[in-house]
N, C-alpha and C positions, 0 to 999 in steps of 0.2 A: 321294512325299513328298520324296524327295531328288532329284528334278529340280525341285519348285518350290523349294526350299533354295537348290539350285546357281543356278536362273532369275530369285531374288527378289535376287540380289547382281547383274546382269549390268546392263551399261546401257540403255538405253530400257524396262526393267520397270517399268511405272509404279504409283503409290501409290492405284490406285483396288479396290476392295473386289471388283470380279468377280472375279478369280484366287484370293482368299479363299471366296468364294462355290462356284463352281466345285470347286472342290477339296473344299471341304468336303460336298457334294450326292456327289461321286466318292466318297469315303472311308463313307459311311454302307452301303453293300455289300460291306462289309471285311471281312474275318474279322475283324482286329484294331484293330476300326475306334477301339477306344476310344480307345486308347495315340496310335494315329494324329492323333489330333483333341484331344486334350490336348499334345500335339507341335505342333499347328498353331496353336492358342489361345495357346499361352506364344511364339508370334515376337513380336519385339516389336513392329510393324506391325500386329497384328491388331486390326481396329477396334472399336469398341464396339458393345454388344448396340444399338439402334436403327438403327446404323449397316447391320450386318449385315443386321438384319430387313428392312428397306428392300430392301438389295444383293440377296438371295436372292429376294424377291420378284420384282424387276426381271430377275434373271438368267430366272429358270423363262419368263419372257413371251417373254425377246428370244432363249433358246436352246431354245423351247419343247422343255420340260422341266418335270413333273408332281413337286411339293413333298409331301411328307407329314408326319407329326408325325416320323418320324425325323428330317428335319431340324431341326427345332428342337429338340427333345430332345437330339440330341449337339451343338446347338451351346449350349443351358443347362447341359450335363455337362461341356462345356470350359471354361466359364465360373469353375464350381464347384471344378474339378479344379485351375484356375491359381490360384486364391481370388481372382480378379476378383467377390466375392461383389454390388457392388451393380449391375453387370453381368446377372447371372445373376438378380437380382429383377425387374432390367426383363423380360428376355426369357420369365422365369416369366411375370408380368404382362400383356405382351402375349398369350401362349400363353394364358392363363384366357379376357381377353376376346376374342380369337380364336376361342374354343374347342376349341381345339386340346388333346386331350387329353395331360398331360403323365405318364411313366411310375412310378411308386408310388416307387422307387427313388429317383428325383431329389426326388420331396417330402419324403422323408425324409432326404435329405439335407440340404437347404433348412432343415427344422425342427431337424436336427441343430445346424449352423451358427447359428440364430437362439439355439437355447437352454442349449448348451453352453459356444459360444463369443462371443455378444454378450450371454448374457444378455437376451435379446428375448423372453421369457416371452408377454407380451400378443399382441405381435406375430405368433409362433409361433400361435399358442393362432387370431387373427384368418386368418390365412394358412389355417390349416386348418380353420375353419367355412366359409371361401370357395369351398375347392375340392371340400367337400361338400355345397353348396347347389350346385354344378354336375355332385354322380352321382358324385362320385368318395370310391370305396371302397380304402381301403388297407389293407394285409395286418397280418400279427402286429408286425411292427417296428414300424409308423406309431403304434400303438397302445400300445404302450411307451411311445415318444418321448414321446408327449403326455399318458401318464400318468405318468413322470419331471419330465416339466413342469411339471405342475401341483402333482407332489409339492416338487419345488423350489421353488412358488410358496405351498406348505403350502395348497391347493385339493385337499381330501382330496374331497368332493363331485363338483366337474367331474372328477376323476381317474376316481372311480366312476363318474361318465356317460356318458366315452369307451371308457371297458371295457363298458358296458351298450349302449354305443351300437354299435361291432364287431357284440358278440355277435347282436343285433339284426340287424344287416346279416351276416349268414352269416360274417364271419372265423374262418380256421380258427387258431385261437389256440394258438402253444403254448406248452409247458410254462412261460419268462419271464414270460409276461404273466401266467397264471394264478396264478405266484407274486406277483408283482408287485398283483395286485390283491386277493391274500389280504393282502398289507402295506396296500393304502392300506384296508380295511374294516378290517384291526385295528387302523391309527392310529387311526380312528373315535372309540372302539371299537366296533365293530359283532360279536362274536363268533361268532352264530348266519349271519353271512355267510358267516366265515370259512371255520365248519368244514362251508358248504354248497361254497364254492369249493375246498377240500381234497378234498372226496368226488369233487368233479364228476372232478379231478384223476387220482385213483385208477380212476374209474370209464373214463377214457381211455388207463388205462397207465403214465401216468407216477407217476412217483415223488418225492411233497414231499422236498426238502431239510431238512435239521436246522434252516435260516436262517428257512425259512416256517412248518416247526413252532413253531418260538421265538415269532412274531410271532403266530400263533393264540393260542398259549397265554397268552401277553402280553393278550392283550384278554382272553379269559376271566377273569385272574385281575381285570381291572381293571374288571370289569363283576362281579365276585363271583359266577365261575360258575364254583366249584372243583371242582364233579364234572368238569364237560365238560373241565376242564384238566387233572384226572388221567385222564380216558379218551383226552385225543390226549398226553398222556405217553407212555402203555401203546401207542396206536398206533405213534407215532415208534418205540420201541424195538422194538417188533412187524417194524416197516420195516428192522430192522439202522442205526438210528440209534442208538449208546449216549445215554445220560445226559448233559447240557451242565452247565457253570456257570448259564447262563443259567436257563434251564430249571427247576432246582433254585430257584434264587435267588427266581422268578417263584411256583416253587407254595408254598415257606416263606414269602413275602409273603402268599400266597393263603389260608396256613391261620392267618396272623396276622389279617388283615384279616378271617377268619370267627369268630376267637377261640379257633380251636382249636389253643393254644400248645403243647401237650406235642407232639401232631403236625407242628408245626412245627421243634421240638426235636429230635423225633425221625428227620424228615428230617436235618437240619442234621446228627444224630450218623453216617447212613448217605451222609453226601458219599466219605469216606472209600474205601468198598465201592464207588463206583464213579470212584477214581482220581482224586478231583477235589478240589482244593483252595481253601479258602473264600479268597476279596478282600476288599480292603475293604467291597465295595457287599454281599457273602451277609454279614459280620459289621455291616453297618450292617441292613440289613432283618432279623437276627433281636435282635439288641439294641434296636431299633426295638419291635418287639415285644414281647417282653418289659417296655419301658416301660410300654407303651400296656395292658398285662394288669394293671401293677402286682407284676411278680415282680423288683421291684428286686435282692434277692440271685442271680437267677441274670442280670440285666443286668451285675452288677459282675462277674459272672465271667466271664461270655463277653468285656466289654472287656476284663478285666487279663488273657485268654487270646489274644486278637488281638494286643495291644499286646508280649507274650512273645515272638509270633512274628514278631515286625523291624515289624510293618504298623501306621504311624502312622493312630493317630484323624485325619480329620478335624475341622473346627468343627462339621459336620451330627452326627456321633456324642457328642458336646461339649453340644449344645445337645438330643440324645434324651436323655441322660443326667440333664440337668439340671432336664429337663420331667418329666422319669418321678418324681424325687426328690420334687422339690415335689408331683406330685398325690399321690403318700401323706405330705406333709408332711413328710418327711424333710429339713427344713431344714438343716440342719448337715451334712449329707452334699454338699447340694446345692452348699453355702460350699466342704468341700474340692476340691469337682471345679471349680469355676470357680478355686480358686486355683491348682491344679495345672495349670490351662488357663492360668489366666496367666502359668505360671513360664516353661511351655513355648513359649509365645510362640501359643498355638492361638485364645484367645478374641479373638473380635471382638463389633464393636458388638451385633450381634444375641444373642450369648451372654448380654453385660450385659443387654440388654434382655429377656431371658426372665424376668431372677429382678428386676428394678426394677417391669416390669411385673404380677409374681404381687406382688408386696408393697405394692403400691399396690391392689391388689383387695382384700388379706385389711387393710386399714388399718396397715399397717407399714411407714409413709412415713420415719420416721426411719434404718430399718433400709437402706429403699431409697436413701435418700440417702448412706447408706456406700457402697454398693456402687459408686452414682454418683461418688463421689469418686473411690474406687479405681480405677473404670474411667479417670478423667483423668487420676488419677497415670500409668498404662500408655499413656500417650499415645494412647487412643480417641479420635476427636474425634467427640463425640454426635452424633445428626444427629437430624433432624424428628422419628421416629419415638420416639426415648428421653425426647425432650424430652416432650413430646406424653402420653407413660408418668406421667411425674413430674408435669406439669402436673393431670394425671388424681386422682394420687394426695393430691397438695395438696389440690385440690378438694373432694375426697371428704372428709376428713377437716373440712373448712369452712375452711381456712387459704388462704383465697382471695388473700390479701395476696404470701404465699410462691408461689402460684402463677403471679401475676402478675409479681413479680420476674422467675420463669425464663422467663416470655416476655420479658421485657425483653431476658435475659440472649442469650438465641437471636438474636434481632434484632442485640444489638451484636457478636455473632463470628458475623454473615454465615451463621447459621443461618434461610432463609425459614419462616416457620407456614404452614402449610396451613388448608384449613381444617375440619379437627378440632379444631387447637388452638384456633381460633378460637370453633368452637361449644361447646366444654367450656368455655370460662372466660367466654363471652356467658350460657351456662344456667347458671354456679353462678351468676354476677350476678347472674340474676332471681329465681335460688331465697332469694339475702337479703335478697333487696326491694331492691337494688341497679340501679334502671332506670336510670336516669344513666348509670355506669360502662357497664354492659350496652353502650347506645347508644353511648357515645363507642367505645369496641370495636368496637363491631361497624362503624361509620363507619372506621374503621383501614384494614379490607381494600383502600379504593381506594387509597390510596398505597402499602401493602402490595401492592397486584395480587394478592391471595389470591381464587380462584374460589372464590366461596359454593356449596356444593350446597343439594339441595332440604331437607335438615335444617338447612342451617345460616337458612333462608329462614323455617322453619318455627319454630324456636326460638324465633326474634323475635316472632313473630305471636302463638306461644303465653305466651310470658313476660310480652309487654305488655297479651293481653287475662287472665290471670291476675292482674295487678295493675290491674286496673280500666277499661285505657287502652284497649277496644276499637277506640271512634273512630281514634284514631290507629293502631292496628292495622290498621285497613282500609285510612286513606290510603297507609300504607305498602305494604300488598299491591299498590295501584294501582300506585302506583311502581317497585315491582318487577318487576310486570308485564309493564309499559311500558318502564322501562329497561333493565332486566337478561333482559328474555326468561324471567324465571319461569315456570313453569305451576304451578298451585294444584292441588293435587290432592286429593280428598271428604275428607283430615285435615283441611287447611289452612282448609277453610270452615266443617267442625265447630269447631275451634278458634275462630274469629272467632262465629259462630253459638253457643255456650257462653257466650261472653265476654257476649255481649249478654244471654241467658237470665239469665246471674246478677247483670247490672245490671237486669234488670227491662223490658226495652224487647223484647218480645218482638214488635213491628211490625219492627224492623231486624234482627231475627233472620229471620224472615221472609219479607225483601226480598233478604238474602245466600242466603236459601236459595233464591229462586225467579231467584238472579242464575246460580248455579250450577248451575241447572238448566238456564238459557238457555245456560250457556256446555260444556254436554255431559257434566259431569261429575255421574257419578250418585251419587246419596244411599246413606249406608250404613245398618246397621238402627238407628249408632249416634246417627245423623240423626235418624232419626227416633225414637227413643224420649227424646233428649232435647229436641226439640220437643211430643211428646206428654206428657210428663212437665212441660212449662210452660205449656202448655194446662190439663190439670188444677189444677195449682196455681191458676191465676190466672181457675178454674173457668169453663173455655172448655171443658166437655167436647163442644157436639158439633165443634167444630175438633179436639181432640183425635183423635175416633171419624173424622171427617173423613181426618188422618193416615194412621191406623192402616189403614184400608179402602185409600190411595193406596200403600201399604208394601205389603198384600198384594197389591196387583193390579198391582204393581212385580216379584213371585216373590220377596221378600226373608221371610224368616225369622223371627217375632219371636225373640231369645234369650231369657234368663233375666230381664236387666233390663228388657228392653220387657215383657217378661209380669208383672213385679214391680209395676211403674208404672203400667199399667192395672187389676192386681189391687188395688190399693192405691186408687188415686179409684174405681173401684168399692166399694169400701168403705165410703170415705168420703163417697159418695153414699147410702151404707148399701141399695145394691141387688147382695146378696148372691148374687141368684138368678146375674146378668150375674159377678158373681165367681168363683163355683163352677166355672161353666163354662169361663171363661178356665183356673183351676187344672187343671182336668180335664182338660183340653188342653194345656196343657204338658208333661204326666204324659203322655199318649200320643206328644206330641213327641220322646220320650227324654230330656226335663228333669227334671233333679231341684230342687225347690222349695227355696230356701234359709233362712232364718230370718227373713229381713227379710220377705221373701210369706209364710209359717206367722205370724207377726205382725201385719202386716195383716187376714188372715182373722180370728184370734183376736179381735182388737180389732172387726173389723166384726160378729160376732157376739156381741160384747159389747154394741156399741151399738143391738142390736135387741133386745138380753135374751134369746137366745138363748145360753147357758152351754153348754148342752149340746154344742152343734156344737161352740163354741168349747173344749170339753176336748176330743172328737172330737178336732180338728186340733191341738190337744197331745197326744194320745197317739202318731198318727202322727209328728212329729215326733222326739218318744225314740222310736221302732221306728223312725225313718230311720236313728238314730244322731247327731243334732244335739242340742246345748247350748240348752239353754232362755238368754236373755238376762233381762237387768233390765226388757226393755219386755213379754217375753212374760209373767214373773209379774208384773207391777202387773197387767197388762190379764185378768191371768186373777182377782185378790185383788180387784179392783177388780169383777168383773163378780162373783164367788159373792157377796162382800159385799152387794151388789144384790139377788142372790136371795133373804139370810136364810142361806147357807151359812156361815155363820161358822166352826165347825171346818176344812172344807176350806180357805177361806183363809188361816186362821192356819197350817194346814201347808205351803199352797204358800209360806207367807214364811219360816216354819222350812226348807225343802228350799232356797229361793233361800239363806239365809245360810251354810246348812252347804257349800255350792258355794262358798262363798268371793264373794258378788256382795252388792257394799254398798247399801243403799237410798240411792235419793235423794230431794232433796224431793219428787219428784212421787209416789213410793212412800211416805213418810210421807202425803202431803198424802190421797192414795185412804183408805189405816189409819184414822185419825184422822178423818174424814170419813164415810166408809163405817160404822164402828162408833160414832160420836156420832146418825148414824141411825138406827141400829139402837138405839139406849137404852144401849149396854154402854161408860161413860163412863169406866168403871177402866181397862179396856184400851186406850181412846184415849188416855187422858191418861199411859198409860205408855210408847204409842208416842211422843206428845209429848215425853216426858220423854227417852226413846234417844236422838230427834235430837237435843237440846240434849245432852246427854253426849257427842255426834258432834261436835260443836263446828258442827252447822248451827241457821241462823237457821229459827224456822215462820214461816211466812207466814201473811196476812191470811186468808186461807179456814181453816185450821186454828183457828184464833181462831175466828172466826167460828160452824166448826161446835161447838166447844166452848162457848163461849158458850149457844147457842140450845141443845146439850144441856141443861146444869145447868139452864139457864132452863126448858125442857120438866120437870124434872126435878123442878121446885122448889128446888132448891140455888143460891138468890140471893145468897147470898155468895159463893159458887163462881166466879159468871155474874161478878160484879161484880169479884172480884181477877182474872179472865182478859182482863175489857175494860180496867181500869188495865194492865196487863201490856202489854198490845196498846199502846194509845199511847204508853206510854212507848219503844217499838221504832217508833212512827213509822208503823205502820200502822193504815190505814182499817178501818171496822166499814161490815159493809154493812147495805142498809137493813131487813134481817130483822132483823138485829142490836139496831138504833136503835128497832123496832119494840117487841121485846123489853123492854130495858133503859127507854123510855118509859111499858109498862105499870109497871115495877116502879117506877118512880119517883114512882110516887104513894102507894108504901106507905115513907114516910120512914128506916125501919128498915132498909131495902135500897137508897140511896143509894150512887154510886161516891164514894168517896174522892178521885178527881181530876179530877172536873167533874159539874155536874148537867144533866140531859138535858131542853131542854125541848123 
């Protein structure tokens, strides 16, 4: 080396690559051949790796002389060793398609340099699936390398893959890596990995560090597996690992997040016993805590205990504090901690926004709006998120007017809406019959450049076919479709599908449902039971039955409503047998039957004159624990009175009033009705007489059946002042009525008073 030194300055040494060549094919039988060839690499003459690869090739021919990968290997180590690095990728490069095996050593260095020092993550990461689609196995280093890589690249997965992928190819891995791949399974968290990669650990000798205990137990606690976190506790310390902060910190998290706060406390009071003193992050996680228990008095003492000992709160303990206070309503508590944050200079926006946003939930928008002030006097400047709070809170209250201002307000100090703002004050619009406003709003987002999501897509569709405007509902899904790249998803077409059901156009109900069908997205059960439920109505039951059979052979479910809806036009088809059975079957389903289906039934066995059933399934119902309503006793008053049970019905209307549940006309009109058939014309006409003292009008059939009582009755006076009564209220006599009042009108003496019948 120091004769070409001396020989590379002399004259007639020329600038051609053999002497390089040469020398470096010499040097590879070196002892010290490294130094040597990092020595020869950094002359400044030495040519580039193509150059070389060429030269050496040429030399081996014309001074026949036999190449092996040591040459190229120390001339990609000289390459590396000068940081000639893009040098050294060609002559890697070449050596791969060569196939010239290169030494474990050099690729780890290579991926070193890519990943440390360029930051060439992808790169790294490509380099080395390359030269293992060509058999090449690298040692415990390589395997680091590239699971540091990928952890710098937060690819917790591919990190796991290269440690599984080693393992798989025999590497003998040590103790690093095995630590190193207990960390990326506890990023995960994967804990049950973890503490399978600790055993394997121990099971080979070596001995986890306190760093890799930490990280197990970290996942344990964060996957809620506080046993397994206090058994690699007891292990670690078993190992002659004392106690950490960390450690501590991790399992007082772990016995808060299982709710087991004294134990958490009472770790917290044994930090002490083993030499360790709480930070701010052990005083944040057990005040934390304590929040979240609701042990407000010992949250203010463990702050005003930290804050004793020099360690400033930060905002995060500021805003536990503040959350803890409000969910046991502790309002006024809550007011001195945010003031004492503001004195201090601690609260920020998010502070304010924990107690504007509770106060706009619980409707104490005025209140929120102090705090809002406040927080401007403190020169906060609000951002999206507060605004967005108060917007909310407007809203709610129906002060839609104030709520619109502060989007105004946001707009004019360069505050952008997103769009939540946007779909809170688009859905209060619709909810006051405000379609106009709604629309012109919701048109805002394009010069706005506010990104609609799928809610805010969905609002619109819901709000316009809610106010009648289906049609134009639809054209607009088209549009959005189309322009905006929507995708509609099974709400989006129940909604449009509804809209139509409750205009009556149950063909374009229909036609959106079998468009949505076409376009992949499947029906839900809520699909279909409000298309079977318009079927029925519009007495299309076998299209309904039709439904129903395409639901089941779908695997979908009836719930409660689909079973209500079918029990109910059964009913009303008065084929109880097809009823029964539905009921019976929801009951084995694990449905419980609600009052609207025990209603149905009752009523459908009413209208076959079957009472009996129909107490049946009132009794069941009190032995479920459900409330009889106003439609279960008419339809029960209404069916005994039909039988002749007159006692019974008068007590189910004595039990309905003492409930505190007021008759209505349809409950007078059954009374009145029912017992002017029955001959018992006092009781009618005393029910008649309640409703007018209720300040309700009777209607034409109550007349009616009064009337043709007396008339049955003989009592033609009677008959004749209830038919004046009647017209003078502008209601019709029907033609029993006329039939009635016609015979009497031949016996002069029983003539109406205000008109004669001919």
């Amino acid at each position: 080396m120091s004769y070409f030194k001396w020989a590379e300055n002399q004259p007639g040494f020329g600038d051609g690559v053999e002497s390089f060549c040469l020398l470096l094919h010499n040097l590879r039988d070196l002892k010290f051949q490294q130094s040597a060839v990092k020595e020869l690499v950094s002359t400044p003459k030495f040519p580039d790796a193509t150059t070389m690869i060429q030269g050496l090739n040429d030399c081996s021919k014309r001074f026949d002389f036999e190449l092996d990968s040591r040459d190229f290997n120390y001339l990609l180590f000289g390459y590396l060793a000068t940081d000639r690095f893009d040098d050294a990728i060609s002559c890697f490069n070449w050596m791969l398609d060569s196939n010239i095996d290169v030494w474990v050593s050099y690729v780890n260095d290579i991926i070193q340099v890519l990943v440390f020092q360029k930051n060439m993550i992808k790169e790294a990461r490509e380099l080395y699936d390359k030269v293992c689609c060509r058999g090449f196995v690298g040692n415990s280093a390589t395997v680091r390398l590239m699971m540091r890589a990928c952890l710098k690249d937060g690819e917790l997965s591919e990190a796991e893959r290269y440690f599984r992928l080693a393992k798989d190819q025999g590497v003998e891995l040590e103790p690093g890596v095995l630590s190193c791949a207990v960390g990326v399974v506890s990023k995960k968290p994967d804990c049950n990995a973890a503490c399978e990669l600790l055993m394997e650990m121990k099971e080979k000798g070596f001995v986890p560090s306190a760093g890799t205990y930490n990280q197990a137990i970290i996942a344990c606690v964060k996957q809620q597996n506080l046993m397994e976190a206090l058994r690699l506790k007891d292990e670690m310390m078993s190992d002659g690992k004392p106690m950490n902060l960390v450690v501590a910190m991790n399992l007082i998290k772990g016995y808060c997040l299982s709710g087991e706060l004294e134990s958490a406390l009472g770790l917290f009071a044994e930090l002490a016993e083993h030499e360790l003193t709480p930070n701010l992050a052990t005083y944040s996680v057990i005040i934390d805590g304590c929040c979240m228990k609701g042990d407000m008095e010992k949250a203010s003492e463990l702050f005003d205990q930290m804050t004793e000992k020099g360690i400033k709160p930060s905002v995060y303990n500021i805003n536990s504090m503040i959350k803890g206070f409000l969910k046991g309503r502790l309002l006024e508590k809550a007011y001195e901690m945010i003031n004492k944050a503001a004195e201090s200079g601690l609260a920020d926006g998010s502070t304010y926004n924990i107690l504007v946003s509770w106060l706009c939930r619980d409707g104490k928008v005025d209140e929120a709006q102090k705090i809002w002030d406040k927080m401007i006097r403190c020169g906060i400047r609000p951002n999206v998120v507060n605004y967005n709070n108060l917007i909310y809170g407007y809203c709610k209250i129906g002060n839609v007017a104030m709520a619109h201002s502060m989007y105004v307000e946001m707009i004019a100090k360069g505050v952008k809406p997103n769009a939540i703002t946007l779909t809170v004050l688009v859905s209060r619009y619709f909810k006051k019959g405000e379609v106009e406003k709604a629309l012109k709003l919701f048109d805002e987002r394009v010069d706005l450049r506010i990104d609609s999501t799928d809610y805010t897509y969905n609002t619109v569709i819901d709000g316009l076919c809610k106010h009648g405007q289906t049609s134009y509902a639809r054209n607009l899904l088209e549009n959005f479709i189309k322009k905006d790249n929507f995708i509609p998803s099974c709400m989006t077409y129940n909604m449009v599908i509804d809209g139509l059901l409750k205009e009556g156009d149950l063909d374009s109900a229909f036609s959106v449902y079998n468009e949505m069908s076409e376009k992949g997205v499947y029906p839900t059960v809520f699909t279909y039971t409000i298309l079977i439920n318009a079927c029925c109505k519009s007495n299309n039951f076998d299209l309904a039955l039709k439904m129903l059979n395409e639901m089941i052979s779908k695997g979908l479910k009836l719930d409660i409503t689909a079973y209500g809806t079918l029990i109910d036009a059964f009913c009303k088809r008065r084929d109880m047998k097809s009823a029964c059975k539905l009921f019976d079957e929801l009951c084995e389903a694990g449905l419980s039957p609600n009052i609207y289906i025990y209603n149905s039934m009752i009523s459908g066995y009413r209208n076959v004159n079957n009472i009996e059933a129909a107490l049946s399934f009132h009794k069941k119902l009190t032995d479920q624990g459900i409330f009889c309503d106003l439609k279960t006793y008419t339809s029960l008053i209404d069916g005994l009175l039909k039988e002749d049970k007159l006692q019974s019905a008068l007590e189910f209307y004595a039990e309905m009033v003492a409930e505190g549940i007021v008759p209505d006309e349809i409950t007078y009109t059954v009374l009145v009705n029912g017992l002017c058939k029955k001959g018992k014309l006092e009781n009618a006409h005393e029910f008649f007489k309640e409703m007018e003292e209720k300040g309700a009008t009777p209607n034409s059939l109550m007349y009616n059946a009064l009337v043709a009582g007396y008339f049955k009755e003989g009592n033609l006076p009677e008959a004749f002042k209830m038919y004046d009564e009647m017209l003078e209220r502008g209601l019709s006599p029907d033609r029993m009525t006329l039939d009635f009042l016609m015979n009497a009108n031949f016996k002069p003496s029983y003539q109406s008073s205000k008109t004669s019948i001919s």
